[in-house]
C-alpha positions in Angstrom: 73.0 104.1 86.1 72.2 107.8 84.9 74.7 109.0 87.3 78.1 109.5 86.8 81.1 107.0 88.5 82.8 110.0 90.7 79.3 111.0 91.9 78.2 107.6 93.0 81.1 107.0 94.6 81.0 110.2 96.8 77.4 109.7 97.6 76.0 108.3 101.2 72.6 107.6 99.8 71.3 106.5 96.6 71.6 102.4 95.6 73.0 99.4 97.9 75.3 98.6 94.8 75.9 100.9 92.3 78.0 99.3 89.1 79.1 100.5 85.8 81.3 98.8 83.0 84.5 100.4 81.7 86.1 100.2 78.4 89.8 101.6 78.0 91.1 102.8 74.9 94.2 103.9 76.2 96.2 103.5 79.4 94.9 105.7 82.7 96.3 107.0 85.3 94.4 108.4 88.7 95.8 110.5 91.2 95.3 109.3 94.6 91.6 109.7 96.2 89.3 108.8 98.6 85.7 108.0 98.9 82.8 107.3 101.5 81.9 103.8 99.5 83.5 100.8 99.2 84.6 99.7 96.0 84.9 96.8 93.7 87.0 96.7 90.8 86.9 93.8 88.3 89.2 93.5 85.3 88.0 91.5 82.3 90.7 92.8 80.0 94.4 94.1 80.2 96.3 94.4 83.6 95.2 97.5 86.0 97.5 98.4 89.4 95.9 100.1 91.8 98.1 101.8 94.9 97.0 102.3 97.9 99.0 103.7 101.4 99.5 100.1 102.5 101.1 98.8 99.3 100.5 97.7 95.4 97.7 95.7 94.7 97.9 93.7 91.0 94.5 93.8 89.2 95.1 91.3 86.0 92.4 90.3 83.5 89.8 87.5 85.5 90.7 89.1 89.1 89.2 92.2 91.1 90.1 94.3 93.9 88.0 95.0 96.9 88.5 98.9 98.8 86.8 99.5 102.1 85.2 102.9 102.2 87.6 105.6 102.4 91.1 103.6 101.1 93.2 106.5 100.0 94.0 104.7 96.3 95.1 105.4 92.8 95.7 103.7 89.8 96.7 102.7 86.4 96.6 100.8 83.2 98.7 99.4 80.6 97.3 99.5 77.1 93.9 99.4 75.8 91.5 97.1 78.9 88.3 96.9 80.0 86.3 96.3 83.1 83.9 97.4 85.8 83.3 98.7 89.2 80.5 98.5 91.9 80.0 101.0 94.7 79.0 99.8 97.9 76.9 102.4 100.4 78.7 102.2 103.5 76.2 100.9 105.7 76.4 97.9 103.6 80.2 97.4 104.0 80.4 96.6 107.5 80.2 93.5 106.9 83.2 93.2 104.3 86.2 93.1 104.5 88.2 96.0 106.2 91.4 96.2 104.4 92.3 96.1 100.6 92.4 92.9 98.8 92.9 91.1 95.4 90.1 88.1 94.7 89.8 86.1 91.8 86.2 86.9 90.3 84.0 83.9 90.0 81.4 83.9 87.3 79.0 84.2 89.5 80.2 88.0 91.0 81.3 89.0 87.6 77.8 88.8 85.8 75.3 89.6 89.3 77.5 93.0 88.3 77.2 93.5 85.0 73.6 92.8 85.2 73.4 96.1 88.3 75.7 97.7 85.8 72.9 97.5 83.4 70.2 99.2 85.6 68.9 102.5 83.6 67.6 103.8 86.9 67.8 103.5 90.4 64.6 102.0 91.4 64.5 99.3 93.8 62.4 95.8 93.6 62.6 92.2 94.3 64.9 90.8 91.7 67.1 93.8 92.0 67.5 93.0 95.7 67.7 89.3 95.3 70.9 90.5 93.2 72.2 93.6 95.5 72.2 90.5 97.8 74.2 88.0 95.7 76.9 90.7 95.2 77.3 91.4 98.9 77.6 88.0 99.7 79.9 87.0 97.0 82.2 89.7 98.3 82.2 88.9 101.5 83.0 85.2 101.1 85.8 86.0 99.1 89.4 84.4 99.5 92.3 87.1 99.4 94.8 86.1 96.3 98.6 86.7 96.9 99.1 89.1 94.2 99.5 92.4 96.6 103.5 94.0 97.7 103.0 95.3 101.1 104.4 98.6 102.0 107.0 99.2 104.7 105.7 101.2 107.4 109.9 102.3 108.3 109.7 106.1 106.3 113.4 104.7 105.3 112.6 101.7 103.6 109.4 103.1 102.2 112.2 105.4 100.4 113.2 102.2 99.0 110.2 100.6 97.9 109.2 104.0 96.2 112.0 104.0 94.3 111.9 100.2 93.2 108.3 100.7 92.0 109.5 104.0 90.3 111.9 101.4 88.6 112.2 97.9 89.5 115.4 97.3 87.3 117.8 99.2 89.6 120.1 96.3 90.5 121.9 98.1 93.4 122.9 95.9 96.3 121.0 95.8 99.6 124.2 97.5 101.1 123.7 100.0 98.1 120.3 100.6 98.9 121.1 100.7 103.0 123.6 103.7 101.8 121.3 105.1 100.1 118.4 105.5 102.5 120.9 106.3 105.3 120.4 103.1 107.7 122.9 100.1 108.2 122.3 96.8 105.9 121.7 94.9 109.3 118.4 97.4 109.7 117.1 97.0 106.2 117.4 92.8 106.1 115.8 92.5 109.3 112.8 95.0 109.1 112.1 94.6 105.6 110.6 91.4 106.5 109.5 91.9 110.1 107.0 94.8 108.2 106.4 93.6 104.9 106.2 89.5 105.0 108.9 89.2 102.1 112.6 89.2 102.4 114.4 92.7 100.7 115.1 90.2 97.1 111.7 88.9 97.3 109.8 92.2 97.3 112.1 93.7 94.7 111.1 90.2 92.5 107.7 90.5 93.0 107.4 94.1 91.7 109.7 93.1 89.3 107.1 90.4 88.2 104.3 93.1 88.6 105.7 95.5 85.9 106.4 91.9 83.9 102.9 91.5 83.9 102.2 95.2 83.5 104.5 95.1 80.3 103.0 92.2 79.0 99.6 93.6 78.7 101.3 96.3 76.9 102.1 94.3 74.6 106.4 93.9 75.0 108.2 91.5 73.7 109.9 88.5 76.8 113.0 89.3 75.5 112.3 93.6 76.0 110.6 92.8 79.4 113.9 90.5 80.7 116.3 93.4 80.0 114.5 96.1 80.7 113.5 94.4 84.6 117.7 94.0 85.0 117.6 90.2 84.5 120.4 88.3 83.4 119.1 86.7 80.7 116.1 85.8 79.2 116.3 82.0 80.8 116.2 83.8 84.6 113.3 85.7 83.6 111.2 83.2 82.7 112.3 81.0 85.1 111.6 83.4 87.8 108.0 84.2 86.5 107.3 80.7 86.5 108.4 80.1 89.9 106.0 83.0 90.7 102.8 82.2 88.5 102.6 78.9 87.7 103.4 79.5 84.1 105.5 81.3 81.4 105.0 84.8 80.1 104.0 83.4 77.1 101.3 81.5 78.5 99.9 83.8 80.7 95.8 84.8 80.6 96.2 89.0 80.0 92.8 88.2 78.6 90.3 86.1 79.9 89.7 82.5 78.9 93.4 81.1 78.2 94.9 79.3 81.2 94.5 80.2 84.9 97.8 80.9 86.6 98.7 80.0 90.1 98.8 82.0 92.9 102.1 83.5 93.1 104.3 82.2 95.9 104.8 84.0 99.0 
C-alpha cells in the first residue's frame, strides 16, 4: 500500500482492508492508542502482547488478535519477530466481533492477507474483492482462543493486576496483596473471580506463563525463566506450563511450523 500504517489506520475512507507486513529487528513498544478501524494483527514470528483496557491479550507466533474500531491498545515485543496487520474501514466491522480477541490464524486468513498486503495501490477490482471478502469472512467465523488475562474492573484489584504484570514474580500472599491494596482478603478471593473468570492464583499463573512465553521468545534459558517467575524449582515450572499449553517450554512453536500447543486451560 503506498500509505503509511498510522495513516491507514486513522482513515474512514480509502480500502475495505488495508494490510501491510512487518518485520522486527528489535523488540517494540507502543504507547496506548486508538483508532476509527478495526484491526487485525497476525504474528508469524516471535511472541507480541498487546494491552488493552479490558485485559492482556497474548499474540504468539501462528495466532492473531482481532480490535474493534476504537480499542484503546498498546503493545510489545520480545526479541527480533515478524508479522502483519489489516485495517478494516468501519462500516465493514459491524459485522465482527465487538470485543478484543486472540484467534489461531488459519492458512487460509494468513495468505488472503499477505496477498492485500501486497497491493501497490488502492485500486479496487474483482479478484481484489473476491479477496477483501475472504478476509472478512474468515474473521468473522473466527473461534476466540483462551490465551487473554481479563482485567478486574474493582480500581483495587486492578492495583493488583498492574502490579503482577509489572512483575509476575512477586510471591506475596493474597493476604499480602489484600494489605497492600487496602481491602480485606475475603473481598479480593471473592471478586477476583466474580470479575475476571480465574481465581486470584490462577490469574497470577497465567501472567506468569505469559512472560514464560514472552521470555522464551527472547531467547532465556528454562532454568533463567523458572527463577526469575518465583517458581520453586525448575520441575514446577515446567510442570505448570504444561498443565497450561499442552507442552514443555522446550517444545513450544515461538516460530511457526514445530508443534501446535493446546489451548491453555481456563
Amino acid at each position: 500500500m503506498s500509505h503509511a500504517p498510522e495513516t491507514i489506520g486513522h482513515a474512514l475512507d480509502g480500502p475495505e482492508v488495508a494490510a501491510f507486513t512487518v518485520e522486527l529487528k528489535r523488540e517494540f513498544d507502543t504507547e496506548a492508542h486508538r483508532h476509527p478501524r478495526g484491526q487485525m494483527i497476525g504474528c508469524s514470528r516471535g511472541v507480541v502482547t498487546v494491552l488493552t483496557d479490558q485485559g492482556a491479550w497474548l499474540v504468539p507466533a501462528g495466532y492473531g488478535i482481532w480490535l474493534p474500531p476504537w480499542q484503546l491498545h498498546g503493545g510489545r515485543s520480545f526479541g527480533p519477530g515478524a508479522g502483519w496487520t489489516a485495517y478494516i474501514r468501519p462500516d465493514r466491522c459491524t459485522e465482527l466481533p465487538s470485543t478484543p480477541r486472540t484467534v489461531r490464524v488459519p492458512a487460509l486468513l494468513r495468505e488472503a492477507i499477505l496477498r492485500a498486503a501486497s497491493w501497490e495501490d488502492e485500486r479496487t477490482d474483482a479478484a481484489r474483492a473476491r479477496i477483501t471478502g475472504l478476509i472478512l469472512d474468515e474473521i468473522r467465523g473466527l473461534p476466540a482462543e483462551d490465551l487473554g488475562l481479563p482485567m478486574p474492573s474493582d480500581p483495587r484489584l486492578q492495583r493488583i493486576a498492574q502490579a503482577l504484570l509489572e512483575d509476575p514474580a512477586d510471591g506475596r500472599s493474597l493476604d499480602g496483596w489484600a494489605a497492600w491494596a487496602g481491602i480485606t482478603p475475603r473481598t479480593l478471593s471473592r471478586r477476583f473471580p466474580r470479575e475476571t473468570g480465574l481465581s486470584f492464583t490462577e490469574w497470577r499463573h497465567r501472567a506468569r506463563m505469559i512472560r514464560a512465553l514472552e521470555m522464551l521468545a527472547d531467547g532465556a534459558a528454562v532454568t533463567s525463566i523458572a527463577f526469575d517467575l518465583g517458581y520453586a524449582s525448575v520441575s514446577g515450572f515446567i510442570a505448570r506450563f504444561r498443565r497450561s499449553f499442552g507442552v514443555t517450554p522446550a517444545a513450544y512453536p515461538i516460530v511457526p511450523g514445530l508443534q501446535r500447543p493446546v489451548r491453555p486451560d481456563r
